[in-house]
C-alpha positions as CSV (number, residue, x, y, z in Angstrom):
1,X,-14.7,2.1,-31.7
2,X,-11.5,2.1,-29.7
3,X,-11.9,2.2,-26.2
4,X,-9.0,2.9,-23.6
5,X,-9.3,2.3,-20.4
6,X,-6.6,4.5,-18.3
7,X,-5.5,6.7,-15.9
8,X,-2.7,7.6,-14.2
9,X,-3.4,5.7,-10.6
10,X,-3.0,2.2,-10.0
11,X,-5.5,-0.5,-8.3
12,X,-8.5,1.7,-9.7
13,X,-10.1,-1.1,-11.5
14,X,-8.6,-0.1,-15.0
15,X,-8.2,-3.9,-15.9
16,X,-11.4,-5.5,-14.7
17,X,-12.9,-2.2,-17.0
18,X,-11.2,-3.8,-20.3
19,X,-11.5,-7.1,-19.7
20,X,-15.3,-6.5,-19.3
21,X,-16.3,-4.4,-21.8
22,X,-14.1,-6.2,-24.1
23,X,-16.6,-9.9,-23.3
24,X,-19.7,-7.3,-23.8
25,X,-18.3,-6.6,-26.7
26,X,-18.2,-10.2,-28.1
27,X,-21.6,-11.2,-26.2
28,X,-22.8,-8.6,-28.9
29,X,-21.6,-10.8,-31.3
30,X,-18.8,-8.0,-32.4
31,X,-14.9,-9.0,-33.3
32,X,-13.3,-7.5,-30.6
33,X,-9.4,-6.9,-30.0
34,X,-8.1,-6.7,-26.8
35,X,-4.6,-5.0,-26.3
36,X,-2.8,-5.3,-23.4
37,X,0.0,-2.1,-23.2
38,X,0.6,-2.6,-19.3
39,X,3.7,-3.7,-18.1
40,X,2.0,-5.8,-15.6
41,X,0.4,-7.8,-18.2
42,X,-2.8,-8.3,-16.1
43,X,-4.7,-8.4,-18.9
44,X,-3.0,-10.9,-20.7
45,X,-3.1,-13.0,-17.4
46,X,-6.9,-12.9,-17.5
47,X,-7.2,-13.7,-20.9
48,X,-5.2,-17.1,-20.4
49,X,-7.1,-17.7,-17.3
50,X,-10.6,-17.5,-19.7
51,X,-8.8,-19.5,-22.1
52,X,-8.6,-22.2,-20.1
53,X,-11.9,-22.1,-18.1
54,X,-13.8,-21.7,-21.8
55,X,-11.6,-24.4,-23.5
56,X,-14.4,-26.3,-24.1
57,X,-16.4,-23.3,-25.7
58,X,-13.6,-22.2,-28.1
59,X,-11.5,-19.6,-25.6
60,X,-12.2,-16.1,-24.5
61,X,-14.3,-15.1,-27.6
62,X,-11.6,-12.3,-28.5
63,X,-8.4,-11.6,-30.0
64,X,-5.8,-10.4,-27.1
65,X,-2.9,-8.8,-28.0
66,X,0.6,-6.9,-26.3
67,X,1.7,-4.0,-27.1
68,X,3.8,-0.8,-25.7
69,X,5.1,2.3,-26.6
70,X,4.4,3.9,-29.9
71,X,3.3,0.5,-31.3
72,X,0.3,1.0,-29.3
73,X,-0.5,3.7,-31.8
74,X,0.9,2.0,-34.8
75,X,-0.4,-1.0,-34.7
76,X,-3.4,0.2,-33.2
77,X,-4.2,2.3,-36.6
78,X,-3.5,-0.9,-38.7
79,X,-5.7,-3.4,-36.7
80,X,-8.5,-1.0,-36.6
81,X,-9.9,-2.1,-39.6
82,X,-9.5,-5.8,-38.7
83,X,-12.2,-5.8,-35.9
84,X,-15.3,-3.9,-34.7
85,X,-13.8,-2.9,-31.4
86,X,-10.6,-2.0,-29.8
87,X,-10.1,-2.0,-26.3
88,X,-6.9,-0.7,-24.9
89,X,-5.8,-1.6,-21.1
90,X,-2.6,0.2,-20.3
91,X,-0.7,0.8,-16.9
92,X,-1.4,3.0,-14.2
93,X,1.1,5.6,-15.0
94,X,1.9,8.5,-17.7
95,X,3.3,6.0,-20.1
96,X,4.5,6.7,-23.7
97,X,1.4,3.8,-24.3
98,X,-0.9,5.7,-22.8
99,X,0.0,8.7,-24.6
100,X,-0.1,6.7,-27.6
101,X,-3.2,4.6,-27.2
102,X,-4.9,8.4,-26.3
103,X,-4.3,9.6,-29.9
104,X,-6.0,7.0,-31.6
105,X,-9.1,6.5,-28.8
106,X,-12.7,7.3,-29.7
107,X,-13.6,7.0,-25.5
108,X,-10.6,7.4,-22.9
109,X,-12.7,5.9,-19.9
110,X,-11.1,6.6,-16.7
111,X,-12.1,4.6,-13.4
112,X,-11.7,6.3,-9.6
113,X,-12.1,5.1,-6.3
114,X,-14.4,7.1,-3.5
115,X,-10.9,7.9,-1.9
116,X,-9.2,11.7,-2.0
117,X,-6.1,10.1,-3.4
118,X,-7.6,8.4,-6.5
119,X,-9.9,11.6,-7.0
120,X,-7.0,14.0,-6.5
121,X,-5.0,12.2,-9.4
122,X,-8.0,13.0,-12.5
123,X,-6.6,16.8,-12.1
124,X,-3.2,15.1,-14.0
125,X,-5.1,13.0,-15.8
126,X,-6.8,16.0,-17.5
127,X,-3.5,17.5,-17.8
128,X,-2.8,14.4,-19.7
129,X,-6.3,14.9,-21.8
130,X,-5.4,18.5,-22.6
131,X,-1.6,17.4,-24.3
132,X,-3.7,14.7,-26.1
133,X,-6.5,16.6,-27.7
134,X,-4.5,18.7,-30.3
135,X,-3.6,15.4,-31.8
136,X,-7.4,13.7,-31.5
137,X,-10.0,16.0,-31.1
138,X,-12.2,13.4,-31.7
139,X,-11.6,11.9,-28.1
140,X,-14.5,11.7,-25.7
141,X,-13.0,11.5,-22.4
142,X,-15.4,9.8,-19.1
143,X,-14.6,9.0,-15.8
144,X,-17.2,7.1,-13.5
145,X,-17.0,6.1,-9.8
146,X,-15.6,2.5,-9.1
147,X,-15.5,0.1,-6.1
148,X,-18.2,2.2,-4.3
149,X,-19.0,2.3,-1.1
150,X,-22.9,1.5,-0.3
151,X,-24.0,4.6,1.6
152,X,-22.0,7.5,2.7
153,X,-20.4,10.9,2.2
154,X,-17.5,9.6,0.5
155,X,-19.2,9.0,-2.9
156,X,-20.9,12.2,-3.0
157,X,-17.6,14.2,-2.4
158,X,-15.7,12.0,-4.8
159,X,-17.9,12.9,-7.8
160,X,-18.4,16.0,-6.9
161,X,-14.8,16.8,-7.6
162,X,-14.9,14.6,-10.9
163,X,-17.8,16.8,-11.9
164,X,-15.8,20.2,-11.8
165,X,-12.9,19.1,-14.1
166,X,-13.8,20.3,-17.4
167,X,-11.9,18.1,-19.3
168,X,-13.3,15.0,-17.9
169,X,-17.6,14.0,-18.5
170,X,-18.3,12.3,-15.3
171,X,-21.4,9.2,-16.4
172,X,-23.4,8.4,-13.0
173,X,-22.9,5.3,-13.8
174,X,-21.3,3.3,-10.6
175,X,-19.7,0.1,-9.8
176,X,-20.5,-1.1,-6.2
177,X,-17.5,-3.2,-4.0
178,X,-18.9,-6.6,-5.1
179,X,-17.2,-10.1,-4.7
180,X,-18.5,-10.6,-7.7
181,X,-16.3,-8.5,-9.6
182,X,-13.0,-10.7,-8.1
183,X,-15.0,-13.5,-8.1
184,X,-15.6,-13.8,-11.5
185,X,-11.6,-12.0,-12.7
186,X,-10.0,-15.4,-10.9
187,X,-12.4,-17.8,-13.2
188,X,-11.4,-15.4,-16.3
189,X,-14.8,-14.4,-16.6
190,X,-17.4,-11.2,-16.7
191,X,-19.5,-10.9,-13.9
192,X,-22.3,-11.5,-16.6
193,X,-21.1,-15.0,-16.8
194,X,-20.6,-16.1,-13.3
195,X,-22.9,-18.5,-11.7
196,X,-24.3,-17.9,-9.9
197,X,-25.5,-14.1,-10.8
198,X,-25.0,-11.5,-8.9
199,X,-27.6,-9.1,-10.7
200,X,-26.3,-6.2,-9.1
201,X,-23.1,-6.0,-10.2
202,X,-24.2,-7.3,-13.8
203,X,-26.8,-4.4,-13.9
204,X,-24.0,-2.4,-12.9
205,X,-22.0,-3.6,-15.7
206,X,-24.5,-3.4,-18.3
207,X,-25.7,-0.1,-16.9
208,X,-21.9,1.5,-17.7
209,X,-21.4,-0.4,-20.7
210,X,-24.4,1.6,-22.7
211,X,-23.8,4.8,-21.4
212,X,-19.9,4.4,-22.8
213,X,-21.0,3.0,-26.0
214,X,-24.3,5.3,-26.5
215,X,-21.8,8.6,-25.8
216,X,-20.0,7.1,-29.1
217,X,-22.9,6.3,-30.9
218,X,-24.5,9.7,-30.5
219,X,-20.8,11.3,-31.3
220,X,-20.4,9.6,-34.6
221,X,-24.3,10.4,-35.3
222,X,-23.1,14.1,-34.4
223,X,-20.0,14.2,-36.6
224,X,-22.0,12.5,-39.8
225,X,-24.5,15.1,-39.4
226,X,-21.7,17.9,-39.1
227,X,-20.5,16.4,-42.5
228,X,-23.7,15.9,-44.5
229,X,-24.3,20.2,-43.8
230,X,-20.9,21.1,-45.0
């Protein structure tokens, strides 16, 4: 599976999305790469952060990589084999990256904030979608509701929107505004690991990890099925 995490809005939570599905990956006892294809490098950061706090324990548990541009694709087609999972974090913008990383993706999984700016911004992002499909109809593209707030209008309205773009599957599958998410990002670790637990926001976690990996699963189930007809 290769799994990009994107979008074309910064500060949604695009990084702390990687970064955790790529540890649940390898908690699943997978090989998982991790590319880094934003500028910022935030990624990267992390990973030497978890290096350091897991020293003891052999590192981060993953492979983490940089990559931009069209390499994103290239190299992203010939590591594929290598490893059970990719997971792709690239920059808040309409990058050549993001272009790239979209034509190799099985899931493009875009996080949004309960805000009218961040929500405003998936009607590019399908724009985006639409240019990429002709090159990967394969891609499953989900957006889900990040940082939200605990009661109130503003999370109803926000998906509501993300519901009526037709190029996007919004997955009710929401990440509240926990410490625990920063918390855990400044050790180098998943919320799953932090001490002490905040079972919410690893619920959370878990809860939007199998709904992004069950889509696949069930897609490739699809597809085999398509095949063994024809």
């Amino acid at each position: 599976m290769i799994l990009v995490c994107g979008g074309i809005k910064g500060g949604v939570g695009k990084t702390t999305l990687a970064t955790n599905m790529a540890i649940l990956f390898a908690h699943a006892g997978k090989d998982v790469l991790l590319v880094d294809a934003d500028d910022q490098e935030t990624a990267s950061d992390f990973t030497i952060i978890r290096n350091e706090t897991l020293a003891d324990l052999g590192g981060a548990g993953y492979t983490a990589i940089k990559l931009h541009g069209a390499a994103v694709r290239s190299e992203g087609l010939r590591l594929a084999p290598k490893y059970d999972h990719i997971v792709i974090d690239v920059g808040g913008r309409d990058t050549a990256g993001q272009r790239a990383a979209l034509s190799i993706a099985d899931v493009y999984a875009i996080p949004f904030l309960p805000a009218s700016f961040d929500v405003w911004t998936l009607e590019k992002v399908a724009s985006l979608i639409e240019e990429a499909r002709p090159f990967n109809d394969k891609l499953k593209t989900l957006c889900f509701l990040n940082r939200a707030d605990a009661r109130g209008q503003d999370n109803d309205e926000a998906t509501e929107i993300a519901r009526e773009i037709p190029q996007l599957t919004y997955i009710d599958a929401p990440l509240g505004n926990r410490k625990a998410f920063r918390a855990a990002a400044s050790k180098g670790l998943s919320v799953i690991e932090l001490r002490p637990e905040d079972p919410k926001a690893s619920g959370e976690l878990t809860s939007l990890f199998d709904r992004l990996t069950n889509i696949t699963v069930a897609s490739k189930r699809h597809q085999a099925e398509l095949t063994k007809r024809s």
